[in-house]
C-alpha positions in Angstrom: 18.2 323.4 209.9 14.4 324.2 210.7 12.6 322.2 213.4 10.2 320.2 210.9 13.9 318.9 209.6 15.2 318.1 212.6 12.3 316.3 214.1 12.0 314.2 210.7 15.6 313.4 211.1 15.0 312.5 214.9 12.7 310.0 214.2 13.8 308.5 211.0 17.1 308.6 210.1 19.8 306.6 210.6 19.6 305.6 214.5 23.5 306.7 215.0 22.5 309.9 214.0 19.6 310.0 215.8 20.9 308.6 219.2 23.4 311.4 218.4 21.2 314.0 218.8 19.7 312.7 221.5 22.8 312.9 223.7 22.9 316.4 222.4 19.6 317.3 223.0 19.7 316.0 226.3 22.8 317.9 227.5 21.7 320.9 226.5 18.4 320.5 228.3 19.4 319.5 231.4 21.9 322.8 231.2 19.0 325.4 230.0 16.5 323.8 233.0 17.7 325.4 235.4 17.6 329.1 233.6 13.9 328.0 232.6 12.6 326.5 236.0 11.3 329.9 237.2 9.4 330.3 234.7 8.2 327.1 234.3 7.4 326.4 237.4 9.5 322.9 237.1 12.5 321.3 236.0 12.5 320.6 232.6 15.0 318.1 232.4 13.3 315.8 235.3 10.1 315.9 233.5 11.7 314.8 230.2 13.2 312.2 232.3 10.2 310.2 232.6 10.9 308.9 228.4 14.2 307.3 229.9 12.3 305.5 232.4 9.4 304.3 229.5 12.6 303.1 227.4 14.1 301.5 229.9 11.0 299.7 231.8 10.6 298.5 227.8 13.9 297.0 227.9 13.2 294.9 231.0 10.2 294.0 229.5 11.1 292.3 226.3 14.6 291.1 227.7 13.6 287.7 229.2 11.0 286.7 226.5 13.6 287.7 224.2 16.7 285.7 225.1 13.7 282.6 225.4 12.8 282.6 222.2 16.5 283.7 220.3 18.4 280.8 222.0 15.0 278.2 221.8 14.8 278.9 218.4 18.5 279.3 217.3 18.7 275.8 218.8 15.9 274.0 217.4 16.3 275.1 213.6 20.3 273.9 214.0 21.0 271.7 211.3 22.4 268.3 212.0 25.5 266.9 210.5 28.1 269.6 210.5 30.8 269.3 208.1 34.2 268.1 210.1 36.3 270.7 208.7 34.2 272.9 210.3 35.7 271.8 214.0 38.8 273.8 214.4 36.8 277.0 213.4 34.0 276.8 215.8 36.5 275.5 218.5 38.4 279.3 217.4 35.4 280.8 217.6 34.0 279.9 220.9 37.8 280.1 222.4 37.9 283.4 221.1 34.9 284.8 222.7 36.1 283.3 226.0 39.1 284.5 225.7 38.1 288.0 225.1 35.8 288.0 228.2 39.1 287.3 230.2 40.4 290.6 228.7 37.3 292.3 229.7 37.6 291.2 233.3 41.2 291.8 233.6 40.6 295.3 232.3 37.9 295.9 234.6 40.0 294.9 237.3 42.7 297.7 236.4 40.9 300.1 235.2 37.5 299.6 237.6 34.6 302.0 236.1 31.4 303.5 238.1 28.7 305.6 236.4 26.0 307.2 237.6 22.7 305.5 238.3 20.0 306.5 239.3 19.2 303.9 241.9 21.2 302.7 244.2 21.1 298.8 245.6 21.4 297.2 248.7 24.5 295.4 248.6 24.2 293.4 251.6 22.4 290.8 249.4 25.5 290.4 247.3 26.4 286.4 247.0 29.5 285.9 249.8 31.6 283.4 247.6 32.0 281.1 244.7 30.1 278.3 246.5 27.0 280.8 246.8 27.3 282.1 243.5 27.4 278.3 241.9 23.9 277.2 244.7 22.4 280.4 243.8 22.9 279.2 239.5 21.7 275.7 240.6 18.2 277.0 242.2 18.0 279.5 239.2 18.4 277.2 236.9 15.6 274.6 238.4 13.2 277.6 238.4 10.0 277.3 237.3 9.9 278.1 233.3 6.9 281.1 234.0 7.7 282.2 237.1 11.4 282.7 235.4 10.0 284.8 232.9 7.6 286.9 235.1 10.8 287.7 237.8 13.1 287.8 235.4 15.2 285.2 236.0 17.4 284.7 233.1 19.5 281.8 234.0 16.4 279.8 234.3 15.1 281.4 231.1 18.2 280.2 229.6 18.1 276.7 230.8 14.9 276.2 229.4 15.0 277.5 226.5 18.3 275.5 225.6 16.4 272.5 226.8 13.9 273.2 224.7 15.7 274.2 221.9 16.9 270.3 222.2 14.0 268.7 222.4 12.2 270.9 220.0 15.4 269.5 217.1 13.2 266.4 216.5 10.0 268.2 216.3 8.6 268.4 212.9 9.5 271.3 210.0 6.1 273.2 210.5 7.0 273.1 214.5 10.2 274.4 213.5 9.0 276.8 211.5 6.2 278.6 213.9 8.8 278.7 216.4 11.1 280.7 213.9 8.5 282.8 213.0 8.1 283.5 216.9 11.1 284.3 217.2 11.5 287.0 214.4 8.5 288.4 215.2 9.4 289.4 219.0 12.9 290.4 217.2 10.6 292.9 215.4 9.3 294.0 218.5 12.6 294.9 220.0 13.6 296.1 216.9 10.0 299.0 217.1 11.8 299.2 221.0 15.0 300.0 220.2 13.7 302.3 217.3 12.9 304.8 220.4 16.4 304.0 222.2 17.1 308.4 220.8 14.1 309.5 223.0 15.4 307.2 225.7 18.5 308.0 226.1 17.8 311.9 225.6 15.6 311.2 228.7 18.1 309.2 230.7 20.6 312.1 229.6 18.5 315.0 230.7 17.9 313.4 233.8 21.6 312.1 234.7 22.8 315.4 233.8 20.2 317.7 235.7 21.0 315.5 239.2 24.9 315.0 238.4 26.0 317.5 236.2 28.5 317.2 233.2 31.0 315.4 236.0 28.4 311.7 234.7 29.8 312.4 231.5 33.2 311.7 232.5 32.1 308.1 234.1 30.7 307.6 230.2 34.1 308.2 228.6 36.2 306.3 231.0 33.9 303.3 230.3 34.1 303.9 226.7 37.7 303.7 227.0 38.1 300.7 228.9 35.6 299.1 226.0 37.5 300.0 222.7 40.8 299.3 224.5 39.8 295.7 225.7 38.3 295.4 221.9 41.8 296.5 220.9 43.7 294.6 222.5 41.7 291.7 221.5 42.1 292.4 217.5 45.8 293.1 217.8 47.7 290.7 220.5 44.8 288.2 221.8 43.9 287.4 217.9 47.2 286.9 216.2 48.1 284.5 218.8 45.3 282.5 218.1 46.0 282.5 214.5 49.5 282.3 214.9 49.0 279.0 217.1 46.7 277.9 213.9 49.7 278.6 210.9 52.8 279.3 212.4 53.6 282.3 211.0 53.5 286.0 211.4 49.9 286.2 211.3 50.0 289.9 211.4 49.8 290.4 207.4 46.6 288.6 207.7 45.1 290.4 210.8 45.7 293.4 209.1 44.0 292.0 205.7 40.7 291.2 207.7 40.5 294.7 209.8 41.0 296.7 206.5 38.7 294.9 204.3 36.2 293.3 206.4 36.3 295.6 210.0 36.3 299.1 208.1 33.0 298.2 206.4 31.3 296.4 209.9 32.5 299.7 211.9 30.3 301.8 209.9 27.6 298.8 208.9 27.3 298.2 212.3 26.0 294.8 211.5 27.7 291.4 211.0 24.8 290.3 209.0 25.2 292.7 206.6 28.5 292.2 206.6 28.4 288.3 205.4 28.9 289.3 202.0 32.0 291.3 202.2 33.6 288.4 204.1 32.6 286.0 201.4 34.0 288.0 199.0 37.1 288.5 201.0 37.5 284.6 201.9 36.6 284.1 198.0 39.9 286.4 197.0 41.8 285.1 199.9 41.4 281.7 197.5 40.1 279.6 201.0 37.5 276.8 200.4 34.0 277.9 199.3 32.5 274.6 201.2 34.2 276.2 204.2 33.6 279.7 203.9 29.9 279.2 202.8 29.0 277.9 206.2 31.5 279.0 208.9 31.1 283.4 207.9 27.1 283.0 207.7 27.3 280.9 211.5 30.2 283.5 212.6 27.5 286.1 212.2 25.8 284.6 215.1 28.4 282.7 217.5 31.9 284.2 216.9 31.2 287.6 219.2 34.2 288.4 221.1 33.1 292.3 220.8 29.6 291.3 222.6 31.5 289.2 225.2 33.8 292.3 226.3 30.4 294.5 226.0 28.5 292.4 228.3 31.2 291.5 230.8 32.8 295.4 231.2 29.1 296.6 231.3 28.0 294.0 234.2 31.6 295.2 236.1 30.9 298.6 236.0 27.6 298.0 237.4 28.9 295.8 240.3 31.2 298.6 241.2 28.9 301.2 241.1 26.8 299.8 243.7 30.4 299.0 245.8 29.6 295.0 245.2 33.3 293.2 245.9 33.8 290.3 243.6 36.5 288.5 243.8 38.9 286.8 240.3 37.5 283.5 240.4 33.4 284.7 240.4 34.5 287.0 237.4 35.9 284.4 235.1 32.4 282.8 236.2 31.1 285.9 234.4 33.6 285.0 231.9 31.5 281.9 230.9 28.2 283.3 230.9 29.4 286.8 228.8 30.6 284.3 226.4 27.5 281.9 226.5 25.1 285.3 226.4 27.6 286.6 223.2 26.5 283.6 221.2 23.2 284.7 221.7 23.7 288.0 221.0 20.3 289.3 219.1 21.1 290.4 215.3 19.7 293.6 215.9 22.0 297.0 216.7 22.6 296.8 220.4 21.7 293.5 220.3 24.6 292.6 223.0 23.2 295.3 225.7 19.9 293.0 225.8 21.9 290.3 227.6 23.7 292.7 230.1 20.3 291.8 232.7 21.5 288.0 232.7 24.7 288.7 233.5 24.0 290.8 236.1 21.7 288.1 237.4 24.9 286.6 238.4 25.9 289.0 241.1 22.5 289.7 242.2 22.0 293.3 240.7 18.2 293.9 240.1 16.8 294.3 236.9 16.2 298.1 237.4 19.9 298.7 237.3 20.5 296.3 234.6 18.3 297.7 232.3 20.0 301.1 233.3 22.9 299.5 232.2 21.1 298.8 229.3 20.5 302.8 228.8 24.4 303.3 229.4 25.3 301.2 226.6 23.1 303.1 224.1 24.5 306.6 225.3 28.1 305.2 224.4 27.0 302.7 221.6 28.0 305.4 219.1 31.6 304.0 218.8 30.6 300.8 221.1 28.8 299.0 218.5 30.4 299.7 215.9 34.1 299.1 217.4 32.3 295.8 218.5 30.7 294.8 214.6 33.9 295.3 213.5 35.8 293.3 216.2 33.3 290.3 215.5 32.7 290.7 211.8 36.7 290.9 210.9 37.3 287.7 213.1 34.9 285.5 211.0 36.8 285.6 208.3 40.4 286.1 210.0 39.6 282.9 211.9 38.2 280.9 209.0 41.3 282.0 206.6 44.0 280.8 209.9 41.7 277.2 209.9 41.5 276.7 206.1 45.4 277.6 206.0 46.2 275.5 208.9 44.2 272.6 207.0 45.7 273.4 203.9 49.7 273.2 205.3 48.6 269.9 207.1 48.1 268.4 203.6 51.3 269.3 201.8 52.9 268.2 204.4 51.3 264.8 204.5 
C-alpha cells in the first residue's frame, strides 16, 4: 500500500478502520522515537502528542452544549399521548438500562481497572459521603444556566435543559422546529469532531506509549474486558430474566433469535439507527403488533441503552480508581442512576455514549481534563466497545418489545 493510499484511507474511510490505524500508527511511533530522537533533536512521539490534546480539549468543548441541546430538544419535540400498550416496554426499557448499570458497578467493584492518564488529580477534594455527594447535586443543579455551561457543570446543564425541554412542549411547531434544527446542527458539529477522533487518538497513543511504554496497553485490554463481559452478562442472564418475568417461559429461544438477527448486523453497523429497519423486519416476521413495533423499535433507538449505561458507568470507575478516589456501594448505585439517565441521552452518533462520560464524572468530582481523557480511552478501545454496545442495545429493542407484545398477547387468551 503506497502512502497517497494510506493517507486517503486515514482520512476517509470507514472511521473503525481509520481509528485502527491510528492505534497502529501510534504504537509504532512512540517505539521508533526513541531510535530517531538523536537525530531529530526531539521526541517524536511527544510532539505528535499535541493532536491528542487538540482532540480532546474539542471534546470538552462541545460536551456541555451538546448534552443541552440533545436532551432540550429530545424533550420538547416528544409527542403527547403515548399509546398504553406501550407502558410495559418503556417500563423494560428504562429497568433495563438501570439494571445493567448495576452490573457495571458490581464489575468494577471486582475487577477494579486503572489506566494511564496523563494528569493526575488531587483527590483530597473527593466528596466524603452520600450526604455530600446528594448537597453537592443540589447546588449543581440550582446553578446558574451560563455559568453551567462555561464550567462545565453538567448536572446543572442537565436540569435545565430537561426543564426546558418541558416548558418548551407547549411552545409552538416553528419553536419546535428551530430548536430541532439546533440540535442536529451541533450533532453535525460533533459528528466533523469525532471525524478527527483517528488523529486523536494516534496522538493520545504516541504520547501514552512514549511516557508509559507498551505496559498502558495492558490497562486498555483489562478495561476492554471488564466492558464486553458486563455487556455479556447483561445479553445472556440479566436479559432473559427480564423476559422471562414478562412470558413465563424459557426465554432463551428468543434471546438467541434477537442476538443473531438483530445484534450480528448492529455489531458491525455500529448504529441503532440504522439498525431500526432490521428490527422491524424482525418484529414483522416475529408476527408482533405493527402499532406496537412501529413506535416502541424507532424510540428504543434512543432510550433502551443498556450498552451505553455499562460504557459510561465502567468508564467513570476506572477513572475514579485511577486517581485512588474511594467510593463507597451506595455513591455507585448513585452513579447507577445518572449512567442510566445520561444512556437515554446517549447522542446518535458513533461514540455517542463516551460524550456523557464528563457528567458522570461530575459526580465524584473528577475534572473535566480527565474526563475528556476518558473520553480518548473510550475511542482507543471503541473498536469492539461500540460495536459490542450497538449490538447489546439494538438486539434489546426488539427482544424487549417481542417479551411485552407476547406477555400482552397470553394475557388475552387467557381472559
Amino acid at each position: 500500500m503506497n502512502i497517497s493510499r494510506l493517507i486517503s484511507l486515514f482520512f476517509q474511510g470507514n472511521l473503525v478502520k481509520r481509528i485502527a490505524i491510528g492505534l497502529l500508527l501510534g504504537i509504532i511511533v512512540a517505539q521508533i522515537s526513541p531510535m530517531l530522537q538523536p537525530a531529530l533533536g526531539f521526541n517524536l512521539a511527544e510532539k505528535v502528542g499535541v493532536l491528542g490534546q487538540i482532540f480532546v480539549r474539542s471534546l470538552r468543548a462541545v460536551a456541555p452544549l451538546l448534552i443541552f441541546v440533545l436532551v432540550m430538544a429530545a424533550i420538547a419535540n416528544k409527542k403527547i399521548g403515548t399509546k398504553t400498550s406501550m407502558k410495559p416496554i418503556i417500563v423494560l426499557y428504562l429497568l433495563g438500562t438501570f439494571l445493567a448499570a448495576v452490573v457495571a458497578v458490581i464489575a468494577s467493584f471486582m475487577f477494579p481497572v486503572e489506566v494511564v492518564l496523563s494528569v493526575k488529580e488531587d483527590i483530597t477534594s473527593a466528596p466524603k459521603g452520600v450526604s455530600n455527594v446528594l448537597l453537592d447535586l443540589i447546588f449543581n443543579m440550582v446553578d446558574n444556566p451560563l455559568n453551567a455551561l462555561f464550567k462545565a457543570n453538567f448536572i446543572g446543564v442537565l436540569t435545565w435543559s430537561i426543564g426546558l425541554g418541558l416548558a418548551l412542549r407547549h411552545a409552538s411547531e416553528n419553536t419546535k422546529i428551530v430548536i430541532s434544527d439546533f440540535s442536529e446542527a451541533v450533532s453535525k458539529i460533533v459528528y466533523v469532531i469525532i471525524s478527527f477522533a483517528p488523529i486523536g487518538v494516534f496522538g493520545l497513543v504516541s504520547e501514552t506509549l512514549a511516557d508509559k511504554g507498551l505496559v498502558a496497553l495492558r490497562g486498555y485490554a483489562e478495561l476492554l474486558a471488564v466492558l464486553i463481559g458486563s455487556m455479556a452478562f447483561v445479553a445472556f442472564v440479566v436479559n432473559p430474566l427480564l423476559v422471562y418475568w414478562k412470558i413465563r417461559r424459557d426465554p432463551y429461544p428468543l434471546v438467541w433469535t434477537c442476538l443473531r438477527e438483530s445484534g450480528v448486523t448492529a455489531f458491525f453497523t455500529r448504529s441503532s439507527a440504522a439498525n431500526i429497519p432490521v428490527n422491524i423486519n424482525l418484529a414483522k416476521r416475529l408476527g408482533l403488533d405493527e402499532e406496537t413495533y412501529s413506535v416502541s423499535i424507532p424510540l428504543g433507538a434512543s432510550i433502551n441503552m443498556a450498552g451505553a449505561a455499562i460504557t459510561i458507568t465502567i468508564l467513570t470507575l476506572a477513572a475514579v480508581h485511577t486517581l485512588g478516589i474511594e467510593v463507597s456501594f451506595s455513591r455507585a448505585i448513585l452513579l447507577s442512576v445518572v449512567a442510566s439517565l445520561c444512556a437515554c441521552g446517549a447522542s446518535g452518533v458513533a461514540g455517542g455514549s463516551l460524550l456523557l462520560i464528563p457528567l458522570a464524572c461530575s459526580l465524584f468530582n473528577v475534572s473535566d481534563d480527565v474526563a475528556a481523557q476518558m473520553i480518548g480511552v473510550g475511542f482507543i478501545i471503541g473498536i469492539l466497545q461500540d460495536s459490542t454496545e450497538t449490538a447489546l442495545n439494538s438486539s434489546t429493542d426488539v427482544l424487549f418489545t417481542a417479551a411485552a407484545c407476547m406477555a400482552d398477547e397470553q394475557k388475552h387468551l387467557k381472559s
